[in-house]
C-alpha positions in Angstrom: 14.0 -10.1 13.2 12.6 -13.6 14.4 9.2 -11.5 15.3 9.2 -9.9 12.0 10.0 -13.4 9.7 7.2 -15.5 11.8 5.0 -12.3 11.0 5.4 -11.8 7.3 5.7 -15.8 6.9 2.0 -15.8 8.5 0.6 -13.1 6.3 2.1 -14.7 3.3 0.3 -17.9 3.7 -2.9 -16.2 4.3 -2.4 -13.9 1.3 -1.5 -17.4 -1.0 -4.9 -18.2 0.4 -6.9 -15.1 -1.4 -9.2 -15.5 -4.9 -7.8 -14.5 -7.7 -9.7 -12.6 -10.2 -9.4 -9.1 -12.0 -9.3 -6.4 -9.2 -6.0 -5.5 -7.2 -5.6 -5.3 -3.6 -5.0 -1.3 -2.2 -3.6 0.0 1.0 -3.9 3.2 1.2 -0.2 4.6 2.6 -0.5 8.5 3.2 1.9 10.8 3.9 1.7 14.6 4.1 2.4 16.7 1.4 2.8 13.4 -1.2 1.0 12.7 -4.3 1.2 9.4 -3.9 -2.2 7.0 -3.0 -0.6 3.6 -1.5 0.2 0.3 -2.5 -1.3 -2.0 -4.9 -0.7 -5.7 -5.3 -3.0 -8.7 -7.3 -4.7 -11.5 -5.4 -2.5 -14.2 -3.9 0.7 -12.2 -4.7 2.9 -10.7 -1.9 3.1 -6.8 -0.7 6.7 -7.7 -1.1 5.6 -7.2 -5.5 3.2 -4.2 -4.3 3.7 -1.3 -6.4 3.1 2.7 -4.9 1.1 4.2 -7.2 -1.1 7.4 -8.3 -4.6 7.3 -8.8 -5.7 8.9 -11.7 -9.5 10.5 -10.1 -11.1 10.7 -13.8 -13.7 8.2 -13.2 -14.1 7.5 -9.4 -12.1 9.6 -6.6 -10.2 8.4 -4.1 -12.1 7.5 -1.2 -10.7 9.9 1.0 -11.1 12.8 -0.9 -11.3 15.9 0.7 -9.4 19.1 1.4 -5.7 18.9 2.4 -3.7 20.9 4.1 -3.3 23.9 4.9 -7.3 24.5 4.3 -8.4 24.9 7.7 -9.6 21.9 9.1 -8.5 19.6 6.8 -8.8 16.3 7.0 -7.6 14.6 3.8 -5.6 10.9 4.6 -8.0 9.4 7.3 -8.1 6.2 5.6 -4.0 5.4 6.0 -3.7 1.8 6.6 -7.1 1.4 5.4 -7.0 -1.5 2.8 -9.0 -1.4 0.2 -10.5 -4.1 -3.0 -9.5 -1.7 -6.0 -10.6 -2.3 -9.8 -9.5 -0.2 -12.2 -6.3 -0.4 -14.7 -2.9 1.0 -15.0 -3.0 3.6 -17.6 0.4 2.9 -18.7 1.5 6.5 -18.4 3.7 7.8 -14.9 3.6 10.7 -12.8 6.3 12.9 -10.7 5.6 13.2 -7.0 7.9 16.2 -6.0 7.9 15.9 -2.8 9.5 11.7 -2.9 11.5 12.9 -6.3 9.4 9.7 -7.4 8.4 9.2 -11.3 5.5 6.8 -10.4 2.7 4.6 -12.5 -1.0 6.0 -12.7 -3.8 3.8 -11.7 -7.4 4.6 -13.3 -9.6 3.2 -10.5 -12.9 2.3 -11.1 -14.3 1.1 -8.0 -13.2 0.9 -4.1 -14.3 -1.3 -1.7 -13.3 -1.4 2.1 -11.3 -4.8 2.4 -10.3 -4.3 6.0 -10.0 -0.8 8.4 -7.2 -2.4 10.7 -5.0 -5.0 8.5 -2.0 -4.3 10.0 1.1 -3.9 9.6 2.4 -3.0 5.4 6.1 -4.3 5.1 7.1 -5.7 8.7 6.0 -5.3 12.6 8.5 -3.7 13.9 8.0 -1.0 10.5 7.5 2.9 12.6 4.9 4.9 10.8 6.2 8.3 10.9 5.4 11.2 8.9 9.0 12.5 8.7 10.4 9.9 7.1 8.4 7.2 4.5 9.4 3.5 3.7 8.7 3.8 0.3 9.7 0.6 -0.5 8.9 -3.4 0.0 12.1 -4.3 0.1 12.5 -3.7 3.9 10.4 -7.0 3.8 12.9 -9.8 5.2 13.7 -12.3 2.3 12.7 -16.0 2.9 16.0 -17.1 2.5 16.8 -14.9 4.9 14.3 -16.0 7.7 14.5 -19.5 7.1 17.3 -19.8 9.8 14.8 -18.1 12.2 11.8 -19.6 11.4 13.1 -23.4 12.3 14.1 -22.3 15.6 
């Protein structure tokens, strides 16, 4: 936990740092057999407020966008953990993922840049990536209230 606080306290204070302006920050978060893309946050605001989303591929596709399995040879979801400077808008409709029993929001992405190929970790460092089981939510994040005991030691 003490790991994990210091960690996320650290990333926080460099995120506060970040320009604001009119894009969203996007890590992609794959996972076999999901419809999902990843996380998207604003500028200067926390993953802890990130939001897992769908892209909607009308006007740009998804960087990684390829054949998925079980084409042979498939290699769809080489950019997991890739993050990414996203623009675009949320289109204000949602959209089921069947295989998370998810109703999610749709993202119209207009553009995708390459923020960073190795940023880390997503929610915490201790966090296992593991394709049998997803953390599909921030709120595994430890709270700042929480760490503060930690953190002064």
């Amino acid at each position: 936990m003490v790991k994990d606080c210091r960690a996320v306290a650290q990333r926080e204070a460099e995120i506060s740092k970040e320009a604001k302006g009119d894009y969203y920050i996007g890590r992609r978060y794959y996972v076999p057999l999901t419809r999902f893309w990843g996380y998207l946050r604003r500028p200067g605001e926390s993953w802890r407020t990130a939001t897992l989303v769908i892209m909607d591929e009308k006007q740009v596709r998804t960087p990684d966008r390829g054949y998925e399995p079980p084409v042979k040879g498939a290699v769809f979801g080489r950019d997991d953990n890739v993050e990414y400077y996203v623009h675009g808008r949320y289109t204000g409709e949602k959209a089921y993922d069947p295989s998370t029993n998810q109703v999610l929001p749709v993202f119209l992405a207009t553009k995708y840049e390459v923020r960073n190929n190795k940023p880390g970790f997503l929610f915490t460092p201790s966090e296992e990536k593991r394709d049998d089981y997803m953390t599909l939510m921030p709120r595994i994040m430890p709270q700042p209230a929480a760490c503060q005991k930690y953190l002064k030691q």
